[in-house]
C-alpha angles and dihedrals in degrees: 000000000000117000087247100070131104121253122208091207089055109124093200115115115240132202095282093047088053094047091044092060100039086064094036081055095047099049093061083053095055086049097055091035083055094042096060098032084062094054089044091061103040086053099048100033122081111243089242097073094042139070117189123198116201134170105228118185129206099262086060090048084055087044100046091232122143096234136231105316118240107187134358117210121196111188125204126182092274107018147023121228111209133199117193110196109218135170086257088047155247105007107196126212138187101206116189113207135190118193079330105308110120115231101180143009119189127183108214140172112289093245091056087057096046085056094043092059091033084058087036088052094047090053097046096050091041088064094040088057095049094048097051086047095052083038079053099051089040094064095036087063095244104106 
């Protein structure tokens, strides 16, 4: 046998094994990242703009815990961002709505979805703000 064969008893990783394990290594870092990014929202956003889903047995009803959460929703005036909550992680959705029938639900990349919220959130401040300002005005007496 020449000094350039395979050998099935090598211990050295090769190229799969490494790969293997980079994405066995980042999908426990999507799961974690998910993980905190859906306690982050349930904790900022009002309950009127979410809707959690959570599997809940029977030891956490005894227990009076929430459960382990399934899917978080955010609305917004013209869409709903989702998040469903898998094994593999985090599975984000841009859902369309119309007087509450859905008319589309697209899975897109994670970063779609961050920019998505980041341009939902600046909407929606920019018309708070306008409407405390024009509240403000109202009850100055200079409408």
């Amino acid at each position: 046998m020449d000094d350039n064969s395979f050998s099935a008893s090598e211990s050295q990783p090769n190229g799969f094994d490494m790969l293997a394990a980079a994405i066995r290594y980042d999908s426990a870092d999507i799961r974690a990242y998910g993980s905190v990014l859906v306690k982050t929202i349930t904790d900022l956003f009002p309950g009127s703009m979410l809707e959690v889903e959570s599997n809940q047995s029977f030891k956490d009803k005894l227990k009076g815990l929430p459960g382990v959460v399934k899917s978080v929703k955010i609305r917004f005036d013209d869409s709903i961002l989702s998040l469903d909550i898998e094994n593999s992680g985090p599975r984000p959705y841009v859902i369309k709505e119309v007087g509450k029938v859905v008319i589309s639900k697209k899975e897109v990349p994670m970063a779609e979805w961050m920019d998505n919220l980041r341009s939902a959130l600046d909407i929606a401040a920019k018309r708070n703000a306008e409407n405390a300002d024009a509240l403000r005005r109202l009850i100055d007496g200079n409408p």
